[in-house]
C-alpha positions in Angstrom: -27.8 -8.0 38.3 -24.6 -9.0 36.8 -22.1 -10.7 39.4 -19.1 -8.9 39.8 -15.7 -10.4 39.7 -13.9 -10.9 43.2 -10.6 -9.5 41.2 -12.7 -6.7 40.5 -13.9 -5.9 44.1 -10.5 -6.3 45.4 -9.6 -4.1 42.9 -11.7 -1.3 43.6 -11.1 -1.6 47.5 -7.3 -1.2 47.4 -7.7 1.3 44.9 -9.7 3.4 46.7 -7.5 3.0 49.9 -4.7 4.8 47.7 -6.7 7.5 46.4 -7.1 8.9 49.9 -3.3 9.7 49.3 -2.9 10.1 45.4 -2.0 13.6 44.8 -4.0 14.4 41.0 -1.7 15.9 38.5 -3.3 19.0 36.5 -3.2 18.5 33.1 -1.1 21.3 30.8 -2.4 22.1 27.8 -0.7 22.0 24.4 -1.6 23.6 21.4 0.5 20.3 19.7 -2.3 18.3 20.7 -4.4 19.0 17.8 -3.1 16.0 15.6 -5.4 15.3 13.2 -6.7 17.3 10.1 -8.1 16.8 6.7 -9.7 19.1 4.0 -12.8 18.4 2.5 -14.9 19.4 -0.6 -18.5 20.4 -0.8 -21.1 18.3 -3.1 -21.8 19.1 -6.5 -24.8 21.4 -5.4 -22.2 23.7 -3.6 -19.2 24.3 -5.4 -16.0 24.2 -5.4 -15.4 27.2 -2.9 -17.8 25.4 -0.5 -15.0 23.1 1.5 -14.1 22.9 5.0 -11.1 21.8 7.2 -12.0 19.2 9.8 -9.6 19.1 13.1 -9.9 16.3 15.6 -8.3 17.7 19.0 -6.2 14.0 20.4 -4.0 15.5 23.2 -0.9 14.4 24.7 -2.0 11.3 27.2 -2.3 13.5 29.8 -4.5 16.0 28.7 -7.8 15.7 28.7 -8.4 19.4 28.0 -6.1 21.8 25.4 -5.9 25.1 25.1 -6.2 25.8 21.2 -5.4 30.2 21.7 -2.5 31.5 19.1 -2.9 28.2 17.1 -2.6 29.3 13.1 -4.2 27.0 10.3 -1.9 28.8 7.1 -1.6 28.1 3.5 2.5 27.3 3.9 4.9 26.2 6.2 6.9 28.8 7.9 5.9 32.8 7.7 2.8 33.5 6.0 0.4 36.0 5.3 -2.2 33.6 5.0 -3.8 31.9 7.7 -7.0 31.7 10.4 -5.8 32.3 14.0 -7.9 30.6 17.0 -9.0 33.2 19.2 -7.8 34.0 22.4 -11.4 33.7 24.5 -12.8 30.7 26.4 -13.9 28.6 23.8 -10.9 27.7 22.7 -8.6 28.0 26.1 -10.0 24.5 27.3 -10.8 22.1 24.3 -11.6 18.6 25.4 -10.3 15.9 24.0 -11.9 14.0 21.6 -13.4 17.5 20.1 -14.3 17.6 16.4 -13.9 21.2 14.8 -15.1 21.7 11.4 -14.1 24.9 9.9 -15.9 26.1 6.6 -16.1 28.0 4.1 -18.0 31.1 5.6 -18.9 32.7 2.0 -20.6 29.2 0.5 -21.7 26.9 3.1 -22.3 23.5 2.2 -25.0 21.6 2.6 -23.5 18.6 3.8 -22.6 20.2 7.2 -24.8 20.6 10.6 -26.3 24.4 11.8 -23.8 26.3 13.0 -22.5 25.1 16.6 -20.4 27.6 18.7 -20.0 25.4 21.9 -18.4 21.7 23.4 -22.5 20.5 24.5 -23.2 17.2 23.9 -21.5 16.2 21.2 -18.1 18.1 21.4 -18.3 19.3 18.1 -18.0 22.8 17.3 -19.1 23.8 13.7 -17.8 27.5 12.9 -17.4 29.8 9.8 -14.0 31.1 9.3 -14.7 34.5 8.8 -15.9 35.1 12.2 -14.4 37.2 14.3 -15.6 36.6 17.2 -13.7 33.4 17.3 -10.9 33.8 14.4 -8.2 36.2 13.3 -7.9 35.6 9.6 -5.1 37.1 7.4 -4.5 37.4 3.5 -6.3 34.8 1.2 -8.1 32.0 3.5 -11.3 31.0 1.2 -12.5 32.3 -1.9 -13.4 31.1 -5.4 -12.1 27.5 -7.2 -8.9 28.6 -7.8 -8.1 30.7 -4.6 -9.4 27.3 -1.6 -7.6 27.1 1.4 -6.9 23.8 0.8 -6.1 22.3 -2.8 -6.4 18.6 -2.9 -4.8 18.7 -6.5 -1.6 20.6 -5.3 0.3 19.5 -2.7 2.5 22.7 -2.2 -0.7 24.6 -1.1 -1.6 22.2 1.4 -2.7 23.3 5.1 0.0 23.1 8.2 -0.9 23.9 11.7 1.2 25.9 14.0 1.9 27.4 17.3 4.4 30.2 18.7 6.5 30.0 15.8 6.4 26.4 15.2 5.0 24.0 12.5 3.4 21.4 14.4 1.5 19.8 11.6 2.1 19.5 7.7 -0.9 18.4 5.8 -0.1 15.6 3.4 3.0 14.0 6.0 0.5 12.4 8.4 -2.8 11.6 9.4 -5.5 10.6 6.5 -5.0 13.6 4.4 -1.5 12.4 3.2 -3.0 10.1 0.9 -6.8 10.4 0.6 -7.9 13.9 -0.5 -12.3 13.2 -0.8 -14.0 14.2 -3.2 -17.9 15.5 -4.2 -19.6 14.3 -1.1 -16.9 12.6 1.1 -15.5 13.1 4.4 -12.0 11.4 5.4 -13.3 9.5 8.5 -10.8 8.2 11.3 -10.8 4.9 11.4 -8.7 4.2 15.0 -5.5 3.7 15.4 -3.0 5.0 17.9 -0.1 3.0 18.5 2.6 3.1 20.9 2.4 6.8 21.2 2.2 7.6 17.2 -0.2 7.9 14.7 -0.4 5.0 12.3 0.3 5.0 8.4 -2.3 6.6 6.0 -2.5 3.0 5.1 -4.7 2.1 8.5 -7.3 4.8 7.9 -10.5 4.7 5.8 -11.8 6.9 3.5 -15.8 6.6 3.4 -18.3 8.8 1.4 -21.3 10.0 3.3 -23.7 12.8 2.3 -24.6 14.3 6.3 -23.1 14.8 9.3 -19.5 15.7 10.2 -16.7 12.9 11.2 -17.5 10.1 12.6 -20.9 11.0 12.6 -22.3 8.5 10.6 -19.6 6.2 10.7 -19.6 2.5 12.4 -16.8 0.2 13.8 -13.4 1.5 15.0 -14.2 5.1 13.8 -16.8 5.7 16.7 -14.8 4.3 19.6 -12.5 5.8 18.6 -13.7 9.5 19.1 -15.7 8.1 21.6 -13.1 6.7 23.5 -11.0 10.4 24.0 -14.0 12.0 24.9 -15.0 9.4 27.8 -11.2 8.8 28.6 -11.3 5.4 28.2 -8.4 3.9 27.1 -7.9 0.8 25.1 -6.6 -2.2 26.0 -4.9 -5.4 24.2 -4.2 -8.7 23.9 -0.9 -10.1 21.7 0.6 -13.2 21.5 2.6 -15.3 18.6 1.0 -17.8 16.0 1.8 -20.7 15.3 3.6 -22.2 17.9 4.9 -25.5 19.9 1.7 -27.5 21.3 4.3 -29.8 22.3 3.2 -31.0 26.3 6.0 -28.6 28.8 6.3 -25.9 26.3 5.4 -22.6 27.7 3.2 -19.9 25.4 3.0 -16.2 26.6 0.5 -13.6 26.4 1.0 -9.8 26.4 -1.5 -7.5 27.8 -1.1 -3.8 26.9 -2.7 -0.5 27.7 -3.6 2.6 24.9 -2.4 0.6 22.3 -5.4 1.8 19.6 -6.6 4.9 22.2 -4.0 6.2 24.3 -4.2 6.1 28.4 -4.5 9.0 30.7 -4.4 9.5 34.2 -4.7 5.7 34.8 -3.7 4.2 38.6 -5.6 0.9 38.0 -6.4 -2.0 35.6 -8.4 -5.4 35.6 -9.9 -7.8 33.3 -10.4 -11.3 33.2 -8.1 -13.7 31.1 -9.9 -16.3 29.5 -9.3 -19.5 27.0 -10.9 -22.5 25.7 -9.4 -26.0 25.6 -8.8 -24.8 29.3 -7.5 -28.7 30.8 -4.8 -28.8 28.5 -2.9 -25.0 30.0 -2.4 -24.2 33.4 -0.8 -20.7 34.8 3.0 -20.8 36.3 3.3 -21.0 39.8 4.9 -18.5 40.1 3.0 -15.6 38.3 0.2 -16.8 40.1 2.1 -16.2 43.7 3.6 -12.9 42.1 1.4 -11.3 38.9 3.3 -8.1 39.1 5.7 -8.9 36.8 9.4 -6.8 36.1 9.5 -5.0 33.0 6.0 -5.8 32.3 4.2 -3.2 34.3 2.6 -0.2 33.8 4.0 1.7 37.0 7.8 0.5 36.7 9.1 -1.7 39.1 8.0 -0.9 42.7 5.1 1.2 41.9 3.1 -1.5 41.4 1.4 -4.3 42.8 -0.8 -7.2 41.4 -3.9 -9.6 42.7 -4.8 -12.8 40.3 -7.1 -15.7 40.9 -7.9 -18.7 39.3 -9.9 -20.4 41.6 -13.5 -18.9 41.1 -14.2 -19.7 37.4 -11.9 -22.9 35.7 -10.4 -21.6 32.6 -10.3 -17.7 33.8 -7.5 -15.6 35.3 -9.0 -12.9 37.3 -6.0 -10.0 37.6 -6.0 -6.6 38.7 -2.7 -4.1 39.0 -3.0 -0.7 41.0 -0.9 2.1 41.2 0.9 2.2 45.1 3.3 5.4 44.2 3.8 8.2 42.2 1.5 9.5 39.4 -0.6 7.7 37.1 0.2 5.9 33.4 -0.3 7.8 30.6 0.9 6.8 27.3 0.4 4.5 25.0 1.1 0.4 24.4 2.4 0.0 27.9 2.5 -3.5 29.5 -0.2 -4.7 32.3 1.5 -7.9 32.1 2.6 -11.0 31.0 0.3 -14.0 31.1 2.2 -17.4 30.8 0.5 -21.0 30.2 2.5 -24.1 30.3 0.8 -27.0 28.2 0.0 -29.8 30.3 -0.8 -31.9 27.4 -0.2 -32.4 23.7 -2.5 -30.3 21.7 -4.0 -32.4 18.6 -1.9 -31.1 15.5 -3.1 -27.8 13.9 -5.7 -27.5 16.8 -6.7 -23.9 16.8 -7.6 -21.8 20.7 -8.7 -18.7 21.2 -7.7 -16.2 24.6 -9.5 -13.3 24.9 -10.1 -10.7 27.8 -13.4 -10.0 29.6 -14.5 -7.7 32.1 -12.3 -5.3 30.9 -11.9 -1.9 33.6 -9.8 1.2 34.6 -9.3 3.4 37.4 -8.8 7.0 37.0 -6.9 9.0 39.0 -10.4 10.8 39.9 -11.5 8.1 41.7 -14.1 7.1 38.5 -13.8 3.4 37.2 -14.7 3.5 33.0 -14.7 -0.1 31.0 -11.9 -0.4 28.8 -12.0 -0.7 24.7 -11.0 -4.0 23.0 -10.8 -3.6 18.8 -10.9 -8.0 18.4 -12.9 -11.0 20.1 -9.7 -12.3 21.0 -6.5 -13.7 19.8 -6.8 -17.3 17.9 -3.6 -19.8 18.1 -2.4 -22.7 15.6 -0.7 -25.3 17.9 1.5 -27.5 15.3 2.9 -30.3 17.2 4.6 -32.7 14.6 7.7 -32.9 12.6 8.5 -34.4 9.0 12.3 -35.4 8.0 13.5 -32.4 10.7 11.0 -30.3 9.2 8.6 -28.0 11.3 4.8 -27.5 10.2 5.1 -24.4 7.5 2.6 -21.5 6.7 2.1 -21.6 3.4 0.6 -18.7 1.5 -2.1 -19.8 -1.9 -0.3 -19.2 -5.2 3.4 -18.3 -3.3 5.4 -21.5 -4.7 8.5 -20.4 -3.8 7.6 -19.1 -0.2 9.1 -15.6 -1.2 6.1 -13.9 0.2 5.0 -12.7 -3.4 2.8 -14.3 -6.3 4.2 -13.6 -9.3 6.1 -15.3 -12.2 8.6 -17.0 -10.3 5.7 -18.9 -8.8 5.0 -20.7 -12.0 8.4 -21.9 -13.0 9.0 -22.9 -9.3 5.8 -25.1 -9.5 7.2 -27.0 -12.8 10.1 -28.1 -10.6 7.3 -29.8 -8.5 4.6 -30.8 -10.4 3.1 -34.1 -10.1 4.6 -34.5 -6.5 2.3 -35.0 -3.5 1.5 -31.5 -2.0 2.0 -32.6 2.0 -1.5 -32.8 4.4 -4.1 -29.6 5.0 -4.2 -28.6 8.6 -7.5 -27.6 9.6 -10.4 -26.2 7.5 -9.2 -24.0 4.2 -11.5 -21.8 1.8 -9.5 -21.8 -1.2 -11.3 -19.3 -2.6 -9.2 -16.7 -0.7 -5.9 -15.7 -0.9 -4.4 -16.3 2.2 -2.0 -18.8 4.4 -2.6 -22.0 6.3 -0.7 -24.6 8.0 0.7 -27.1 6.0 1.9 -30.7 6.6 5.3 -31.8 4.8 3.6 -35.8 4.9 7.7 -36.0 4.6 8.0 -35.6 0.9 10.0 -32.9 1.3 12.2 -34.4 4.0 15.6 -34.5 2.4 15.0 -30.9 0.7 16.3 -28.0 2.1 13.9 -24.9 2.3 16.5 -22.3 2.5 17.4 -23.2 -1.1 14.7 -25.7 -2.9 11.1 -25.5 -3.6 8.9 -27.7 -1.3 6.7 -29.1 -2.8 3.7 -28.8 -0.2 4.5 -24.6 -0.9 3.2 -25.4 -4.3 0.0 -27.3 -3.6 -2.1 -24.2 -3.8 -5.9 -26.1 -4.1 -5.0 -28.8 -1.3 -5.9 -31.4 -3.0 -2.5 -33.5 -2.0 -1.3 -32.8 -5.4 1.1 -30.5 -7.7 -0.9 -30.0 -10.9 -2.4 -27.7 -13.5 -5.4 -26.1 -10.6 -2.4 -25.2 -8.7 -1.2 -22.9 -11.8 -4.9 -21.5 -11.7 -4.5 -20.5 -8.0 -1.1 -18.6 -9.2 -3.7 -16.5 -11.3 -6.1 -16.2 -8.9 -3.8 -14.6 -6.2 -1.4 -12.9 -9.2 0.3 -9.9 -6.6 -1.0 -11.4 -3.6 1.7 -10.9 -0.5 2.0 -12.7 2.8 4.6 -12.9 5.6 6.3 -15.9 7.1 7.8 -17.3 10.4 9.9 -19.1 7.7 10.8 -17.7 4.0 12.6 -18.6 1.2 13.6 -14.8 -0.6 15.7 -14.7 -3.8 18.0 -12.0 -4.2 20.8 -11.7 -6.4 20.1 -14.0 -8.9 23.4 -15.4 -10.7 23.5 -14.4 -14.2 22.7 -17.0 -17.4 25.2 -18.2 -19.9 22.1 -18.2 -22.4 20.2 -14.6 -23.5 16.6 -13.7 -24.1 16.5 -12.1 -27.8 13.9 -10.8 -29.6 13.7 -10.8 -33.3 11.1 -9.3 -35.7 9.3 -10.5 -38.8 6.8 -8.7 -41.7 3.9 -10.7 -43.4 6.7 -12.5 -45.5 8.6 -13.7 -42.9 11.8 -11.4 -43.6 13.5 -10.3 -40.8 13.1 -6.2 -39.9 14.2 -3.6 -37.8 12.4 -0.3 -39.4 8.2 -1.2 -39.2 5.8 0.7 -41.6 2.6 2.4 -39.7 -0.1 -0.2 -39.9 1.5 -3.1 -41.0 1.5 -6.1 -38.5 4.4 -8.2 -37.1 5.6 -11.3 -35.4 8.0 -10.0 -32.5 9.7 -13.5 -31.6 11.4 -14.0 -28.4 13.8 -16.7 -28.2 16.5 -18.4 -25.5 19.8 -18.4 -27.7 22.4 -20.8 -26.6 20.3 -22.7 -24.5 22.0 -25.6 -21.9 19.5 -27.2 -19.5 16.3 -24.8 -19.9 13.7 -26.1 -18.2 11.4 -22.6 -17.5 11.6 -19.4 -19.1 9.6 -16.2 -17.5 9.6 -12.3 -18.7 7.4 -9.6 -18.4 6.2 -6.9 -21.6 5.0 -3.2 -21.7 4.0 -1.3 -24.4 2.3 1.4 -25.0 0.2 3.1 -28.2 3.0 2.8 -30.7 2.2 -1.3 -30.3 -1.6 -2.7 -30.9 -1.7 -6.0 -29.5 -3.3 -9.0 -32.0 -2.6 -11.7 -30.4 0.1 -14.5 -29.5 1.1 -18.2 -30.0 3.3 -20.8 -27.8 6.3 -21.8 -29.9 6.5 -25.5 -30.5 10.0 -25.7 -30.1 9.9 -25.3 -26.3 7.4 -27.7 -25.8 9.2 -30.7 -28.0 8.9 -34.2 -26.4 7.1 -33.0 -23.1 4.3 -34.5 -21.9 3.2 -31.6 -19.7 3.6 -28.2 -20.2 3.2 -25.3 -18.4 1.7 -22.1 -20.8 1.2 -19.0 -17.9 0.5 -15.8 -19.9 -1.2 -13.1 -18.5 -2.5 -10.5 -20.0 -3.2 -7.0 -18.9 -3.7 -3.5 -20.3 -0.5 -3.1 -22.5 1.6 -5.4 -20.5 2.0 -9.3 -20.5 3.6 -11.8 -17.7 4.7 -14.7 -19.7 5.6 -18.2 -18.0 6.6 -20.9 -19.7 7.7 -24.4 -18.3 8.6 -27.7 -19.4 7.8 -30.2 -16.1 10.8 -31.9 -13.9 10.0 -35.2 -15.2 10.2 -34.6 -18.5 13.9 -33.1 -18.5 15.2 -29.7 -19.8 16.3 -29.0 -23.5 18.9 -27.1 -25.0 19.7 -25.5 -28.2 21.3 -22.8 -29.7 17.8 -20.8 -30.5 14.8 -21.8 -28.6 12.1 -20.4 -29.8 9.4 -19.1 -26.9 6.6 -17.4 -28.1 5.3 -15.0 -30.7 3.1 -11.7 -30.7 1.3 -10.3 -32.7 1.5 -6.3 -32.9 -0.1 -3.9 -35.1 2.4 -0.4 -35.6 0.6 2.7 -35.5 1.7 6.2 -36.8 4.6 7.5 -34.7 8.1 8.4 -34.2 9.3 5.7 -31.8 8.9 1.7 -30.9 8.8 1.2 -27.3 8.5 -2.6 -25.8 9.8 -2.8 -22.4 11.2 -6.0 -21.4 11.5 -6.5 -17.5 12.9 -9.7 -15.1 14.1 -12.4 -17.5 14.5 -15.3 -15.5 15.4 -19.2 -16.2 15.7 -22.1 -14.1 18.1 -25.3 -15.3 17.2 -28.9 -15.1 17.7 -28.9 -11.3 15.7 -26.0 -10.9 17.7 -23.3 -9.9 16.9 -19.7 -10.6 19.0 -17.3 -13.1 18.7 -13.8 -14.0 18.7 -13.9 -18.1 20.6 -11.3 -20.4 18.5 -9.8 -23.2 19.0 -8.9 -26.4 17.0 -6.1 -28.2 16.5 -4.7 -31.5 16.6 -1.2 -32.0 13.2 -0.7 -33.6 12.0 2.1 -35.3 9.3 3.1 -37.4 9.4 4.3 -41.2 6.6 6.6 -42.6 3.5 4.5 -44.8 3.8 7.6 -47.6 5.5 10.7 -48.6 4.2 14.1 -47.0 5.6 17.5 -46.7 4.2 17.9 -43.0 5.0 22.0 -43.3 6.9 24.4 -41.0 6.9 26.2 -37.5 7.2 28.3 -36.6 4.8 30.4 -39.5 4.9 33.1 -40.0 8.5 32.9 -38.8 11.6 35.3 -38.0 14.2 34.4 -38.7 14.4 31.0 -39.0 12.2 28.4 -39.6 12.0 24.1 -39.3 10.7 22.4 -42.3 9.5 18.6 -41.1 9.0 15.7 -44.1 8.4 12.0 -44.5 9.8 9.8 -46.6 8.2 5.8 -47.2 11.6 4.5 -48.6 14.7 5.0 -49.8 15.0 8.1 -52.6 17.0 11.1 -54.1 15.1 13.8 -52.5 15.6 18.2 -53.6 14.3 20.6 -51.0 14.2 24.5 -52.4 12.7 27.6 -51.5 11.4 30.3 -53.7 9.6 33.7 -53.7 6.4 34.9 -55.1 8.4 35.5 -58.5 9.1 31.8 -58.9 12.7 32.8 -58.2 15.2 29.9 -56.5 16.0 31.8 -53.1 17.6 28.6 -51.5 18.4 25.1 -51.8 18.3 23.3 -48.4 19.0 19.8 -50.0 20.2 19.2 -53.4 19.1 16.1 -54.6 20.9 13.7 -51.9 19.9 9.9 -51.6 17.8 9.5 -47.8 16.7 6.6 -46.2 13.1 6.1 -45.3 12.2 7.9 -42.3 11.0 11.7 -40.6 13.4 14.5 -41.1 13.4 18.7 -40.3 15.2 20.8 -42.5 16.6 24.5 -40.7 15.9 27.3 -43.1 17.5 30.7 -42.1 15.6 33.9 -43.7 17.7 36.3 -41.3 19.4 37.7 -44.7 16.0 37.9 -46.8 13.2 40.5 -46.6 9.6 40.2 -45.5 7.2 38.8 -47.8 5.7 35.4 -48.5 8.1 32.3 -49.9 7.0 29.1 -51.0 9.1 25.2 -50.5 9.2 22.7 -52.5 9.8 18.8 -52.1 10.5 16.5 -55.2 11.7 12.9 -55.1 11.6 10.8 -58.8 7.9 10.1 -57.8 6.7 12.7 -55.5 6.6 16.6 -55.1 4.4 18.9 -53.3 4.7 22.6 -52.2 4.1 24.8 -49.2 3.5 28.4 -48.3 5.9 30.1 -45.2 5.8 34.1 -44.2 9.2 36.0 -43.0 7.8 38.4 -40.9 10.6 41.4 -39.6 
């Protein structure tokens, strides 16, 4: 038989000696307790009609059973004529919590979902057709064919809200996992934890799985189970938080926070006691004085003077036994409240980059019923980075694979930040690193970065993304490898409001025989040429391209001119579908080069057939010869497209009345005539009278309010073209 711990004992003793006088609280129902809900769609075999709304009853903390009566599940917010209306009768006057209620489609049952279940046995699920009437009021439209669902995933205005006496307690789509992860054929939304500090966590935190059985968290593992499973039983969660890295410096002090219903909230909770434990145990020992007084001010579930606390640390080395118990007034419910706060002094240096773990054991509650349930922990335990050296002033930094510029973002920036480092030493690894991840470590400035300051440079040890002790071309590699990557830092180095360039990004555009052009020709190809004009001390140059249809991208070259006299040079271009991140660098050591046209690169783009040329340019950046960062101006063509032969496209409206638009194309510059005649060959109009026009698409008004009906013909000349088209005036 397992030995129980003596803080546990003494736990259970002076708790029971205080329930002989704890008055229990009744818990009050509330209709606002159902939080969760989510629509979901039948499989293929069943349908569209064959869906079902899934409600997961959480309760306030203190209720462990809700009445559900008068609650409406309705097409709208506010008044509406279309809803399902929980009965008033037993079943639904004390729900527990932790109950799953699926709802479906009583016309077209799916398959997916268990025999019907009309009671809270075993499981506490209740599985229930919508048109019954035994258990629902229904009103107006509630299920019917495709077009008429409850619930329609594809239109967020018809999504489902809950509410009670008047009131909209919940809007489908503004919380829980149905604001951002509407399933499809054969999926359930499951609930994947997380209740925090009494709210509900972002649709970020919650997991959408597909499974083909059951109904939530059925046939789910992990977080999802105890998490239902932890409202049902009442048993509450517990937590252990601290920061990372910090100090291992001998006399520096490192504190641990124990919380209650962090992930699954408390209720009626009078007692709680686990054992603290951690590794490397001879170099921490407990203050003196939370060991003579554990019930700590301000960290305390009961407030202060409710409360009192037991610790031991004699019985097993390297464990804190604790226990806290309720003395007054009624028990904790909520969520994220404090236990404590654990404090270890180190009694001697920790080796640099030396990694502990803390976790809690023997984790247990008391309920205001007198019944002790084990508490539920989400992690192992909390792991710690002790950095305990310095280098020219400067601490130990986190440092994220691909970030150069510590901004917390891979991107661009990255690459022209590492050219104002390459070939430096990349400062020491601390502890073991899979670089095939994208994720931070500890790094060691070795001091080559001592006399930089990291509020404005770029250190160089940020930039040695493969650890190999060096700046170089695998560190560019690692940029690309971890391209949108994010991290977050005790210590960052964010660029906002960049200072604008004296020099300007332009663009310029050449045919097949090199001329210079702003009007392209449908299916001819181009060099679109960007270029740094008046260029003083360019050492990178970074942009970013979109295009769309209109653009068919070939293929692209590095322009020589950038890359004159440099020994290394950095050539980042990414390519993506219809877009480009472009990076270009000459390196520190070979010294920046100016001009009054730089050339950059060159794409190649193939035009297709339409009106307009769209080429997005976004975040032009340069950095100088020191390496500071600039915003760049740009300079753009306006580029349009010219037909690639003449056509008399036609008219619309026809038949028309009574007016019409006559659309045409012209390949080049030409006198063009537009007329219109009637069946008798007879001129009726002339809409342009042979007028020079330049290349390009045009529509021609003609007004037949003054002619009668009938059929009339229009005809386009030019010296070397004509053609002729039918239109009908109908009155």
């Amino acid at each position: 038989m397992k030995r129980l711990s003596i803080s546990f004992v003494l736990f259970v003793f002076f708790v029971l000696v205080i329930l002989a006088a704890q008055r229990l609280f009744a818990q009050t129902p509330t209709p606002k307790s159902v939080i969760f809900n989510e629509w979901s769609q039948g499989n293929t075999t069943d349908g569209a009609s064959a869906e079902w709304v899934e409600l997961l009853v959480v309760g306030n903390p203190c209720d462990t059973v809700l009445n559900l009566a008068g609650l409406r599940l309705q097409k709208v917010a506010g008044v509406s004529t279309n809803y399902i209306e929980f009965k008033n009768i037993p079943l639904w006057t004390a729900v527990p919590r932790g109950t799953i209620i699926v709802i479906y489609n009583g016309a077209n049952k799916s398959s997916v979902l268990p025999a019907d279940d009309f009671s809270f046995s075993g499981d506490y699920k209740v599985v229930i057709p919508h048109n019954n009437a035994t258990y629902f009021t229904t009103s107006g439209t509630t299920w019917g064919a495709g077009t008429e669902m409850f619930a329609n995933s594809f239109n967020s205005s018809q999504q489902p809200v809950l509410r009670y006496g008047g009131t909209d307690i919940f809007v489908w789509g503004t919380d829980g996992p149905g604001a951002g992860a509407y399933p499809g054929t054969n999926q359930l939304v499951y609930y994947k934890s997380h209740y925090n500090s009494g709210t509900y966590t972002p649709v970020s935190n919650w997991e959408v799985a597909a499974y083909n059985a059951g109904y939530p968290a059925s046939y789910n593992t992990g977080d999802n189970i105890l998490f239902v499973q932890g409202l049902r039983q009442n048993r509450p969660s517990i937590k252990l938080e601290t920061t990372s890295p910090v100090s291992g410096m001998m006399g520096n002090t490192i504190y641990f926070d124990v919380k209650l219903g962090c992930e699954i909230p408390a209720a009626n909770v009078i007692g709680v006691s686990f054992i603290f434990y951690r590794n490397w145990q001879d170099y921490f020992s407990v203050q003196g004085a939370f060991y003579n007084t554990p019930y700590v001010p301000g960290y305390n579930l009961w407030g202060n003077g409710n409360g009192t606390a037991l610790a031991d640390l004699v019985v097993e080395p390297g464990r804190l036994h604790y226990s806290t118990f309720r003395t007054s007034g009624p028990p904790y419910c909520g969520g994220c409240g404090y236990v404590t706060r654990i404090p270890l002094v180190i009694q001697g240096t920790l080796p640099n980059g030396a990694v502990c773990n803390f976790m809690l054991l023997e984790m247990y509650a008391m309920l205001s019923n007198g019944n002790v349930v084990s508490l539920i922990k989400f992690d192992e335990g909390v792991d710690v980075t002790f950095i305990t050296g310095t280098a020219g002033g400067l601490m130990y930094y986190k440092v994220g694979k691909g970030d150069s510029d510590h901004d917390g973002d891979v991107d661009l920036s990255d690459v022209t930040a590492l050219a104002t480092r390459f070939g430096e030493q990349g400062g020491a690894v601390q502890g073991i690193v899979n670089w095939n991840t994208c994720s931070t470590i500890i790094r060691d400035p070795w001091g080559v970065d001592a006399s930089r300051d990291p509020s404005t440079d770029v250190l160089a040890m940020w930039c040695d993304h493969n650890g190999d002790g060096r700046v170089g071309n695998l560190d560019v590699l690692a940029i690309g490898l971890c391209w949108n990557s994010s991290y977050t830092y005790t210590k960052s180095n964010p660029v906002k409001n960049l200072p604008l360039a004296s020099s300007e990004l332009a663009l310029k555009v050449y045919n097949r025989n090199g001329q210079l052009v702003k009007k392209l020709i449908p299916g001819e190809e181009y060099d679109f040429v960007y270029s740094v004009m008046n260029a003083n001390d360019l050492l990178t140059a970074s942009f970013e391209l979109n295009w769309d249809d209109n653009l068919e991208f070939i293929d692209y070259k590095i322009s020589e001119p950038f890359k004159k006299n440099s020994t290394n040079f950095i050539e980042f271009v990414k390519m993506m579908n219809k877009s480009a991140a472009i990076a270009l660098a000459r390196v520190w050591y070979d010294g920046s080069i100016s001009g009054d046209e730089i050339e950059l690169i060159r794409f190649k783009f193939k035009v297709n057939q339409t009106n307009d040329i769209k080429l997005d340019l976004m975040n032009p950046e340069l950095r100088d010869g020191s390496g500071k960062l600039y915003r760049m101006p740009v300079n753009l063509p306006d580029l349009t497209s010219s037909p690639s032969k003449f056509a008399l496209i036609g008219n619309y409206p026809n038949p028309f009345n009574p007016s019409t638009i006559i659309k045409f194309e012209l390949p080049e510059q030409s006198y063009v005539s537009l007329k219109v005649f009637n069946t008798l060959g007879q001129l009726v109009q002339v809409l342009i009278d042979n007028e020079i026009l330049e290349a390009g698409r045009y529509e021609k008004l003609f007004d037949g309010s003054k002619l009668t009906t009938g059929i009339y013909f229009y005809k386009l000349e030019t010296p070397n073209h004509s053609a002729i088209k039918k239109m009908v005036l109908i009155k």
